[in-house]
N, C-alpha and C positions, 0 to 999 in steps of 0.2 A: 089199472091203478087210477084211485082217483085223485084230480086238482091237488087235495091237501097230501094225500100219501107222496105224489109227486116232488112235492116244495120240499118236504121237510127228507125225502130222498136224497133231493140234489143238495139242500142242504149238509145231510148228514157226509155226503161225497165230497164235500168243499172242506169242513171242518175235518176230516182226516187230512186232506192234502195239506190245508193250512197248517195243521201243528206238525206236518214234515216239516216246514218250511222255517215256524217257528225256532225246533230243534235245533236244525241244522243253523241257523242265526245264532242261536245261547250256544252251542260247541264253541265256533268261530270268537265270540266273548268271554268263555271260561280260555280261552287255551292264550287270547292278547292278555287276558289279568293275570292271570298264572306264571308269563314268563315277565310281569308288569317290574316286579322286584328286581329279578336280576337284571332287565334292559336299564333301569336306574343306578343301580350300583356301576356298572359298565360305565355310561358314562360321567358317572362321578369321576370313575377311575379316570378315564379319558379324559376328561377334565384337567384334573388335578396334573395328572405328567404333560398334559401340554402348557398348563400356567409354567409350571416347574419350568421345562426346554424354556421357554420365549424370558421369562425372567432372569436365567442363567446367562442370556443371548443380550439383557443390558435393555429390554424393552421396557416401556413404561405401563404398565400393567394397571394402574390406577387411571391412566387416561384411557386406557381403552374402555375399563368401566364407566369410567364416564361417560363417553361417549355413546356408550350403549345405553346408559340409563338414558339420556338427552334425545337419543332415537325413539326410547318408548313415550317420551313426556311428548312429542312431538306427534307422534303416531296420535297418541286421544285427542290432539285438537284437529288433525284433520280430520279422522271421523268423525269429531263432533259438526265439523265443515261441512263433508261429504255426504254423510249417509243420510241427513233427511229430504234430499232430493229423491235419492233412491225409495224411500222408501214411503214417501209422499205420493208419488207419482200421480198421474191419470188412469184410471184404470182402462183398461183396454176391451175391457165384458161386451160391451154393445157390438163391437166388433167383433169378435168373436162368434157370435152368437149370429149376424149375418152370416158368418163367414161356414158357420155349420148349417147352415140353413143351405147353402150353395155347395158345399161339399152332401150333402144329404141327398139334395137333388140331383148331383151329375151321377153319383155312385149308384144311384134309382134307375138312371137312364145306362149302365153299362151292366145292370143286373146284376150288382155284388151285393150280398146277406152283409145285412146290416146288423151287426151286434154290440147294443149295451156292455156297459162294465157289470157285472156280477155284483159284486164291492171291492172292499181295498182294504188293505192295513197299512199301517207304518210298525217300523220296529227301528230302533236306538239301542248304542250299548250304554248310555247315561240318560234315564227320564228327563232331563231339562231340553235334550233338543226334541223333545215330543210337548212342552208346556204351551198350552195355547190349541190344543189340537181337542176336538170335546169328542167323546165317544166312551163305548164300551173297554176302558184301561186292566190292561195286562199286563205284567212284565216281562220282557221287555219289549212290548206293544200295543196296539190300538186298533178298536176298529172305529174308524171316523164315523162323525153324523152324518155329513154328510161326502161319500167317497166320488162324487164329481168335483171336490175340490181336494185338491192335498196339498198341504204345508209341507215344504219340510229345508230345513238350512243344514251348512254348517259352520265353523268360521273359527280360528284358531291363531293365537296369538304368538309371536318366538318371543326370548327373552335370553337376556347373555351374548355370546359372542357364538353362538348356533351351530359350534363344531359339536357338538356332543346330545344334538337334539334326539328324541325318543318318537317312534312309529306313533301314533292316534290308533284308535281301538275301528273294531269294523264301523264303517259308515253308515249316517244312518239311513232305510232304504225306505221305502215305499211301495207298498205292491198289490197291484190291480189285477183285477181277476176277470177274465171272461170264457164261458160256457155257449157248448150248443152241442144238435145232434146232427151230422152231418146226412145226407137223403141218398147220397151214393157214395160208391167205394169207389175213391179215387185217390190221385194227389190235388191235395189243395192248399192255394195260399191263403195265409192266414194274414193281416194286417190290423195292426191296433195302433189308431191316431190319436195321439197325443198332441196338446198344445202346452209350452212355456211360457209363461213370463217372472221373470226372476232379473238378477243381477249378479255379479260378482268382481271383488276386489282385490287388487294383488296390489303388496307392496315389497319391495326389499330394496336393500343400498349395499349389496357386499364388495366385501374392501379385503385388504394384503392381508391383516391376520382375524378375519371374521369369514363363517361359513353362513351367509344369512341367504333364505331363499323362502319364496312363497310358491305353495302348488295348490291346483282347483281342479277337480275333475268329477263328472257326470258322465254314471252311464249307465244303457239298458240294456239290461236282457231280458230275452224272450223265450220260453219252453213252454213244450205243447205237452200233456199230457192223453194217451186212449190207452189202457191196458200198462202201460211204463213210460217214464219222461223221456223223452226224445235227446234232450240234451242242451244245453243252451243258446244263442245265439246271442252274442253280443256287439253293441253298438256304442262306441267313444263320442258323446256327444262333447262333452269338455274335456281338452285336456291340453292345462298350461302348465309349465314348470319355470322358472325362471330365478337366477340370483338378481338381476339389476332390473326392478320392474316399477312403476306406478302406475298402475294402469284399471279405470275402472268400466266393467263393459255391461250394459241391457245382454239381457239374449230372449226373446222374442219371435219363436218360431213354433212352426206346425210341423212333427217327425213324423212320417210315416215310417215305422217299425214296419218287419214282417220276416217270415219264414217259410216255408216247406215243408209238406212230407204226404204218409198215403195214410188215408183215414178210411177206415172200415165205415159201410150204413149201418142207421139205427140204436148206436152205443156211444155215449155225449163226451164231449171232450172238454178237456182243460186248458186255457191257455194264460201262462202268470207272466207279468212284466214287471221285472223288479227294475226301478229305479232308486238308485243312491249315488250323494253328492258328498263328496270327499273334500278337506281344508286342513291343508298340512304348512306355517309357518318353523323359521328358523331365526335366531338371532332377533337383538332387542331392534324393536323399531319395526319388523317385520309383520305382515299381517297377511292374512289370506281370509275370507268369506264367498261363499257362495249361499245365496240365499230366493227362494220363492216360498215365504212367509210373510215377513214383515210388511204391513199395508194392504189395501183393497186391491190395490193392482200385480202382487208378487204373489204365484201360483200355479201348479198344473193339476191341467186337466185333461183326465185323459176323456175321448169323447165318445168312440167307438172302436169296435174291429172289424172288417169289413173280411168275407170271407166266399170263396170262387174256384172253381174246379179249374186245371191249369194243367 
């Protein structure tokens, strides 16, 4: 086979796997819109009988509104405070960029295969958290210009008295691809280094007759594909939940991912990490973001997979 029969092989191998992958993302999005209606009607309902009880009980119900709208008025001037520190920041790139220079090197000196990212998509179940992202556009995804860098947030407002808030749709994910042919039949670990830099926000004030809470969470999995996918592996990088929160955090770290299994010689394998970051707010004044987009310095990249018989 030659160079170009090669390319447009492995190519042709990628693009089947990627529109399973696709697929299986647009299911998970028809099936949150589909019950989108009656999760809304639900909690109207819910709504409406719990005004009903608290009003019947002699509560003041127009201050609670109030004070819910007073929560949101308050909320946009601290992000207007807050968020351009975050997203001004210094970028961190030079850094970096040593710092794989030095990981390139020790992993050189303990003989582990060095492997490139393949490429990447992104995929969302709303096109506004993919604006800003330039590439080959699909619905519902992308393929970046360039896939060593990925954008991706999410960030979700509450509003009301947040007993009656509705799920967010699948999160949007991100997902890196790397390839090879392994030289022997063995078990081998596979490891795919990733770096973060991003932020994320939590707010809530819950009280006696408010359900308000902010959640964030990040995380990766990993499947190896030779012949059928192995199965996931997954990894909780973020995960906050909280009703009484203000809290704003950097997260700035290098993840070594990785997994297992026995890979046959000669016949190339797959290995996809999907990352998605999840922002689930309740009640007015509430806020939740998780964000590596906004600014020069908020982004992952994933940098290699490092790969070793075990």
């Amino acid at each position: 086979m030659g160079a170009m029969e090669m390319v447009n092989e492995v190519d042709r191998q990628f693009r089947a796997l990627h529109e399973q992958s696709v697929q299986a993302y647009e299911a998970r999005v028809k099936r949150w819109k589909d019950g989108l209606d009656e999760r809304r009607k639900r909690s109207q309902t819910d709504e409406k009988e719990i005004r009903d009880s608290l009003k019947k009980s002699g509560t003041d119900l127009a201050l609670l509104d109030q004070r819910a709208k007073r929560a949101a008025d308050d909320l946009q001037a601290y992000l207007k405070s807050a968020r351009p520190a975050l997203v001004n920041r210094e970028s961190g790139r030079v850094s970096d960029y040593k710092q794989r220079a030095l990981e390139t090197s020790l992993l050189g000196e303990v003989c582990r295969t060095q492997i490139p990212p393949y490429t990447a998509s992104l995929m969302a179940s709303e096109r506004s958290y993919l604006e800003g992202n330039k590439g080959e556009i699909h619905n519902p995804w992308i393929f970046p210009v360039n896939p060593g860098q990925i954008n991706l947030f999410n960030r979700d407002t509450g509003d009301g008295w947040g007993c009656w808030a509705t799920a967010s749709g699948p999160p949007p994910t991100a997902t890196v691809w790397f390839t090879f042919v392994p030289d022997r039949s063995a078990r081998w670990e596979l490891s795919p280094i990733f770096v973060f830099h991003g932020f994320y926000i939590m707010r809530a004030d819950d009280g006696i007759f408010t359900c308000k809470n902010a959640d964030v969470e990040m995380e990766a999995k990993v499947d190896i594909f030779q012949y059928f996918w192995k199965g996931a592996k997954t990894f909780k990088l973020i995960d906050e939940d909280k009703d009484d929160v203000d809290l704003v955090e950097f997260y700035d770290r290098t993840e070594w991912l990785w997994d297992t299994t026995y890979l046959r010689a000669g016949d190339r394998v797959w290995v996809k990490v999907d990352v998605s970051v999840d922002a689930l707010a309740s009640g007015g004044g509430s806020y939740a973001e998780i964000n590596f987009s906004d600014g020069a310095a908020n982004y992952i990249e994933p940098l290699l997979m490092t790969a070793q018989v075990v």
